[in-house]
Each structure stands twice: as structure tokens, then as C-alpha cells.
GUTIZA-331093 format. One record per residue (C-alpha): residue in one letter; y, z, x. Coordinates in pm, 1 decimal, padded with zeros to 6 digits, always signed. Layout:
N
+---------+----------+----------+----------+
| residuo |       yy |       zz |       xx |
+---------+----------+----------+----------+
|       A |        Y |        Z |        X |
...
+---------+----------+----------+----------+
END
This chain:
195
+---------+----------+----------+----------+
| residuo |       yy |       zz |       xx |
+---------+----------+----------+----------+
|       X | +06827.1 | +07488.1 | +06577.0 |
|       X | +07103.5 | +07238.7 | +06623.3 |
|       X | +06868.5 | +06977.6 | +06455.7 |
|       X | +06849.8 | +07260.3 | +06162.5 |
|       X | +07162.1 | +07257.5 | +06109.8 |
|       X | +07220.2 | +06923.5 | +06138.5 |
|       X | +07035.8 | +06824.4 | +05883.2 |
|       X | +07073.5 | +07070.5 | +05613.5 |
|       X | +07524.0 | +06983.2 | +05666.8 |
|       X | +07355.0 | +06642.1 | +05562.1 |
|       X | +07177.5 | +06730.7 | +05263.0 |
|       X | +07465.9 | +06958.8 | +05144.9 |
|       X | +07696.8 | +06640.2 | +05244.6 |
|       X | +07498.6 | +06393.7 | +05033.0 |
|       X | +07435.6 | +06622.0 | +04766.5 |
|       X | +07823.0 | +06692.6 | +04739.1 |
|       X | +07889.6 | +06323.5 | +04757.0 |
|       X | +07612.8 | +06283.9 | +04466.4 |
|       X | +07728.4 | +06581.1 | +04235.8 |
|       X | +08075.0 | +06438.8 | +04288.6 |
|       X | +07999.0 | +06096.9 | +04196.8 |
|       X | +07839.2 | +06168.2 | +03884.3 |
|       X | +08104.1 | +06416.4 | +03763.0 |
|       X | +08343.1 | +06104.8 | +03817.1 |
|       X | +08076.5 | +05882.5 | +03616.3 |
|       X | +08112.5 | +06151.4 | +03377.4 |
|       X | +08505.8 | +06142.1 | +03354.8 |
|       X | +08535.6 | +05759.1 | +03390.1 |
|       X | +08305.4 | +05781.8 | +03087.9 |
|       X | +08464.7 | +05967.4 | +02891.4 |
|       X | +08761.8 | +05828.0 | +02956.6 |
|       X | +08660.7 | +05507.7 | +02869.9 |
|       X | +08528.0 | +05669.1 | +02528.2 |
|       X | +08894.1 | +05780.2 | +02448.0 |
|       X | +09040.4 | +05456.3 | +02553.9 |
|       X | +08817.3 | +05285.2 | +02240.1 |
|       X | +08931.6 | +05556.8 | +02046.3 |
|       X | +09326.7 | +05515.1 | +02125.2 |
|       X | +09255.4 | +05135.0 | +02091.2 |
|       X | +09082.7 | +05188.2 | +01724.4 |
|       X | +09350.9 | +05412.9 | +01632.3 |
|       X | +09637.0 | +05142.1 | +01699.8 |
|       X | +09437.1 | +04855.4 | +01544.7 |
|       X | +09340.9 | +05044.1 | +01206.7 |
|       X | +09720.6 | +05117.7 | +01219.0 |
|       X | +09845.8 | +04776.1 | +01277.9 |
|       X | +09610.4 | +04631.1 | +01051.4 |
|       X | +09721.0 | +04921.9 | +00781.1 |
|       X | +10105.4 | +04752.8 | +00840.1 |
|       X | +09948.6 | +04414.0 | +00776.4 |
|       X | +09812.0 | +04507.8 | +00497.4 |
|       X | +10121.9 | +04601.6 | +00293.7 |
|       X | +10127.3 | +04410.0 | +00015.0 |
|       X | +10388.7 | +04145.4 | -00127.8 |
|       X | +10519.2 | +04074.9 | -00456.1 |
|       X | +10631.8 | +03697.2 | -00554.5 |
|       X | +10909.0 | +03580.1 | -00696.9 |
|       X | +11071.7 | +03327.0 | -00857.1 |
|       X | +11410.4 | +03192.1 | -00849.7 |
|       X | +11501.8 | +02885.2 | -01068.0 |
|       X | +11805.0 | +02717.4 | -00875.7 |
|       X | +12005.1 | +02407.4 | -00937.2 |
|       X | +12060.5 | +02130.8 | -00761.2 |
|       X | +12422.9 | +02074.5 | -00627.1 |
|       X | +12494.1 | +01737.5 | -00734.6 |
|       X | +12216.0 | +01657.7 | -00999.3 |
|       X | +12126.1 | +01818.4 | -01363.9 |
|       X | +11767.7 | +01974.1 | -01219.6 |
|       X | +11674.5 | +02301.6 | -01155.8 |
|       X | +11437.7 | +02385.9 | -00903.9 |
|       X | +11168.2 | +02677.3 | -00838.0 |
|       X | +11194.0 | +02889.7 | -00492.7 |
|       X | +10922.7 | +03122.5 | -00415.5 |
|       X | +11069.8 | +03454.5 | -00239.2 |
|       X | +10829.5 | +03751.2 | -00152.9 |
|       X | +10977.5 | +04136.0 | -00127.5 |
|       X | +10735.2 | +04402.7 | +00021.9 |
|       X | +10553.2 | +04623.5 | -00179.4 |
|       X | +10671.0 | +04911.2 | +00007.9 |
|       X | +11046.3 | +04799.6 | -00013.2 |
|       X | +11274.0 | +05102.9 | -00053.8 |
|       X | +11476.3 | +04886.9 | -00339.3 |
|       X | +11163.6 | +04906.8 | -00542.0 |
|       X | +11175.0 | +05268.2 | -00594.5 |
|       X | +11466.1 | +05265.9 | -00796.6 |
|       X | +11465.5 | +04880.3 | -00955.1 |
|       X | +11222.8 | +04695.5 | -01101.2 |
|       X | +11105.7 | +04371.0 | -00974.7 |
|       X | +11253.1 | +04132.3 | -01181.4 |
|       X | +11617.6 | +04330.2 | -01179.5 |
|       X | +11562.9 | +04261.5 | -00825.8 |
|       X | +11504.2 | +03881.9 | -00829.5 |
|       X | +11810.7 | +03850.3 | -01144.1 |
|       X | +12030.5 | +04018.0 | -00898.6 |
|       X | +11927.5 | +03778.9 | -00611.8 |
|       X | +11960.2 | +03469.3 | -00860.2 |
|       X | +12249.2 | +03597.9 | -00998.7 |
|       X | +12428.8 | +03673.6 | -00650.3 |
|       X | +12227.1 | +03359.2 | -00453.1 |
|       X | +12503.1 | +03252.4 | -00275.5 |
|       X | +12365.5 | +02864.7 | -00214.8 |
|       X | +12103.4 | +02717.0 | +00083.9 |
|       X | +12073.4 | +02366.8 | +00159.0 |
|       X | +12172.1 | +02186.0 | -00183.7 |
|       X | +12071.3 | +02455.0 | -00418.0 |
|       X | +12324.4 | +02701.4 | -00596.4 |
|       X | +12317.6 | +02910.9 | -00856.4 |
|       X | +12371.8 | +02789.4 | -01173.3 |
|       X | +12495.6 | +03157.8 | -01311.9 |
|       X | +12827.3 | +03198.2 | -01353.9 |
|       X | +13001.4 | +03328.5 | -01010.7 |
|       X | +13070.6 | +03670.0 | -01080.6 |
|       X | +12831.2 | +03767.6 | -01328.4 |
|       X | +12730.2 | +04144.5 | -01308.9 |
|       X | +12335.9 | +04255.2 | -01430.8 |
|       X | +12461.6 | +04559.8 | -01650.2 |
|       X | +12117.7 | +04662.4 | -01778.0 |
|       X | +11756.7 | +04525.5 | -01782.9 |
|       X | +11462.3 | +04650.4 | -02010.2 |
|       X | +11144.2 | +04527.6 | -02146.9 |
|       X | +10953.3 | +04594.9 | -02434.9 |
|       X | +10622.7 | +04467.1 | -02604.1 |
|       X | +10693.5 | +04172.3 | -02359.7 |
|       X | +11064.1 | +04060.6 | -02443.6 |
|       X | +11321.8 | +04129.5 | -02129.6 |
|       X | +11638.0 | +04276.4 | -02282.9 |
|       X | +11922.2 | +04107.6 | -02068.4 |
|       X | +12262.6 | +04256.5 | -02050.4 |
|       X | +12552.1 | +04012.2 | -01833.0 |
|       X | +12872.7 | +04146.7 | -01744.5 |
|       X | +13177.6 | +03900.4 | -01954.3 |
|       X | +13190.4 | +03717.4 | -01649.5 |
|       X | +12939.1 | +03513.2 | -01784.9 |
|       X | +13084.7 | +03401.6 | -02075.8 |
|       X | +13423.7 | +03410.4 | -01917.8 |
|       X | +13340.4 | +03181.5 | -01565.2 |
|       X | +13093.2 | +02998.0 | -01745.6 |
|       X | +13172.3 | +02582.3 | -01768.0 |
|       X | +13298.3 | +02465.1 | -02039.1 |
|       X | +12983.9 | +02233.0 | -02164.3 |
|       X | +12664.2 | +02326.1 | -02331.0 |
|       X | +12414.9 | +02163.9 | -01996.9 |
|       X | +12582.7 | +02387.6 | -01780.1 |
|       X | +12565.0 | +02676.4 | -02079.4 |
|       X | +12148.1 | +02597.2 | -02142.3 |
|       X | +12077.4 | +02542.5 | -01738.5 |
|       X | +12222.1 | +02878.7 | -01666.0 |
|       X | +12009.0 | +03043.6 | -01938.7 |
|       X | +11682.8 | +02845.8 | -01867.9 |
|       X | +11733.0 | +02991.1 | -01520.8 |
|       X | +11765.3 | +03337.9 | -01601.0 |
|       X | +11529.3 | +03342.0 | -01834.9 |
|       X | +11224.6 | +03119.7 | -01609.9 |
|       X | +11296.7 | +03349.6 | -01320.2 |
|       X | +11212.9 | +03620.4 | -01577.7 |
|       X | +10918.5 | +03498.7 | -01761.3 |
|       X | +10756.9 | +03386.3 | -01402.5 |
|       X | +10631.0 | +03781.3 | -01412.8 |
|       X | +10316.5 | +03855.2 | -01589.6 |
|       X | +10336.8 | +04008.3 | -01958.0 |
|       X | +10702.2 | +03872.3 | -01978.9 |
|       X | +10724.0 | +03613.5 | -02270.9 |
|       X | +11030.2 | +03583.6 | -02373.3 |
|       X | +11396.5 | +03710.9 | -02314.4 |
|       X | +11694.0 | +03832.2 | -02484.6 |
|       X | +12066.0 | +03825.9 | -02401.5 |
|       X | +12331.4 | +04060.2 | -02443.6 |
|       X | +12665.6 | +04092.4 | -02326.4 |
|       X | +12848.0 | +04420.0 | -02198.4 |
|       X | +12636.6 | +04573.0 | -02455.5 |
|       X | +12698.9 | +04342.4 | -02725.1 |
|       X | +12441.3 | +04093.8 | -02915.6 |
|       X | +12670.3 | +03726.2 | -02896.8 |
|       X | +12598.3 | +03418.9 | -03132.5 |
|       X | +12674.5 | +03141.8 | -02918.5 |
|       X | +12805.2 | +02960.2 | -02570.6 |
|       X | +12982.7 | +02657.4 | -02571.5 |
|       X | +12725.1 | +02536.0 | -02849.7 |
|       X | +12431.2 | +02699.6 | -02774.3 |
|       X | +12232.6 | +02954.7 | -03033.1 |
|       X | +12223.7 | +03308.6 | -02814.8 |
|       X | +12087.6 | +03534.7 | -03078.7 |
|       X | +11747.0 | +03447.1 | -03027.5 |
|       X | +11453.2 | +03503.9 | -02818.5 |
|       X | +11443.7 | +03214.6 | -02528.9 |
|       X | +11112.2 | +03124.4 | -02378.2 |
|       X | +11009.6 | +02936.7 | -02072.1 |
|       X | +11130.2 | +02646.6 | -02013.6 |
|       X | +11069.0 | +02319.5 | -01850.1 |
|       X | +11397.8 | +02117.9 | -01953.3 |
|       X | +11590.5 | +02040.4 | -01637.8 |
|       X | +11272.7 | +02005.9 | -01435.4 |
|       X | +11311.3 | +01706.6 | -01250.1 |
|       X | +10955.1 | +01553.1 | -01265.8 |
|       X | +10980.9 | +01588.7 | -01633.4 |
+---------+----------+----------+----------+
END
């Protein structure tokens, strides 16, 4: 009888041991199975965040001490909260227009100029510039044309925009220091240096 009972606490022993096991198979399993889930999860988010797109931009900036003008590529996110309310190229005029110098380049827009309005139509970019850009501008017609090329290639650089057009606190004005402002302005490659 002893032996009876003896072995049957084995059996019941091992087959506890063996349910038990495989239950924690079971769990370790599925455990496992949620991990890869948790891990896909993060990755497809993480590569959603890498996938947020950029927009390029231009900025045409002059050389401290030399007559050139140079290109610098900046990129804003597509996402970027200053997009919902300004339009890309308001938003690289106002960081030409308030670039406050790097290295050797600087601005060659007036300090102080304000971006009053933008617009665009049938591919012309309506331009409107606070006075201060008449007002704080230099005195000679290269500083007058480099200022204008500058605006107007850091414009053009987006697609569908051919040409530009200047106003001034609302008003359409002839000339600076020499040079014709009552017409449509174009790229332009004039104070390139590898020209």
C-alpha cells in the first residue's frame, strides 16, 4: 500500500511539474509575442517621426567684405507649427530679412526692414517692405541691386515662382538710388562669385 501511494504522489508530482511547465511555455510565449508587438509598435512610430518631411530653402547672403552673394540651404519641417499660418517663402524672407550674420555672411537687406505683406499670383511674388528699406538702405546702387537680387533669388528658388514685385508700405516706388523698381525682377546670377 505504501508503494501505492508512493507512486501515484509521483505521477501526480510529475504531472504537476509537467502541466506547470507548459502553462509557463505558454506565458513565456505569449509574452514574447507581445514583446514583438510593443517593439513593432515603437519602430513603426519612430520610423513615422523620421519620416516627416522637410522643405528647402534658400537664402542668398552676402559676403562681409566682398561684392558676392552666396546661396545657404536651410530646411524647416513639414510639420512646423509656423507653417500653418505662413507660407514658406514668407518664412525664409523673414529669416533673410532678420539673418542676423554667421561666419562672414550678412544680410544684405537693410537692418530693420519689416515683411508687411507677401502674395503670389499666376507666378509673380507681390513683395511689400516696411520704409526701412528705402530709409536704412546704402546710399549706392550695388548695395541697392544686391539687396534686391537677394530677396528676389531667395524667392524664385521655390517652384512656380518666376518673378517678383516690390512694394513699399503699400505703395508701388519707381526707383532706389538708381535702380528701376517698377518692374518685375527675375532670377539672378549677378553678384555670384564664380561668374
Amino acid at each position: 500500500m505504501k508503494k501505492l501511494i508512493t507512486i501515484l504522489l509521483t505521477i501526480t508530482l510529475i504531472t504537476t511539474l509537467f502541466v506547470g511547465c507548459s502553462k509557463k511555455d505558454k506565458i513565456d510565449q505569449s509574452d514574447k509575442a507581445n514583446d514583438n508587438v510593443s517593439v513593432e509598435k515603437i519602430e513603426s512610430k519612430n520610423t513615422e517621426k523620421e519620416k516627416v518631411e522637410e522643405i528647402d530653402y534658400v537664402l542668398y547672403l552676402k559676403q562681409k567684405a566682398m561684392p558676392f552673394i552666396f546661396a545657404e540651404k536651410y530646411t524647416i519641417k513639414a510639420d512646423d507649427s509656423r507653417l500653418k499660418d505662413k507660407s514658406i517663402e514668407w518664412i525664409a524672407l523673414e529669416h533673410l530679412i532678420n539673418f542676423k550674420g554667421f561666419q562672414d555672411f550678412i544680410s544684405p537687406v537693410p537692418e530693420g526692414t519689416k515683411l508687411l505683406d507677401l502674395t503670389k499670383e499666376n507666378g509673380v511674388v507681390y513683395v511689400d517692405l516696411s520704409k526701412e528699406f528705402i530709409d536704412n538702405m546704402p546710399n549706392d546702387e550695388q548695395s541697392t541691386k544686391m539687396a534686391i537680387d537677394s530677396i528676389v533669388n531667395t524667392l524664385t528658388f521655390f517652384d512656380g515662382n518666376e518673378s517678383v514685385v516690390f512694394k513699399i508700405e503699400g505703395q508701388a516706388v519707381n526707383e532706389i538710388n538708381g535702380v528701376d523698381l517698377s518692374k518685375q525682377f527675375y532670377f539672378s546670377s549677378d553678384f555670384f562669385s564664380d561668374k
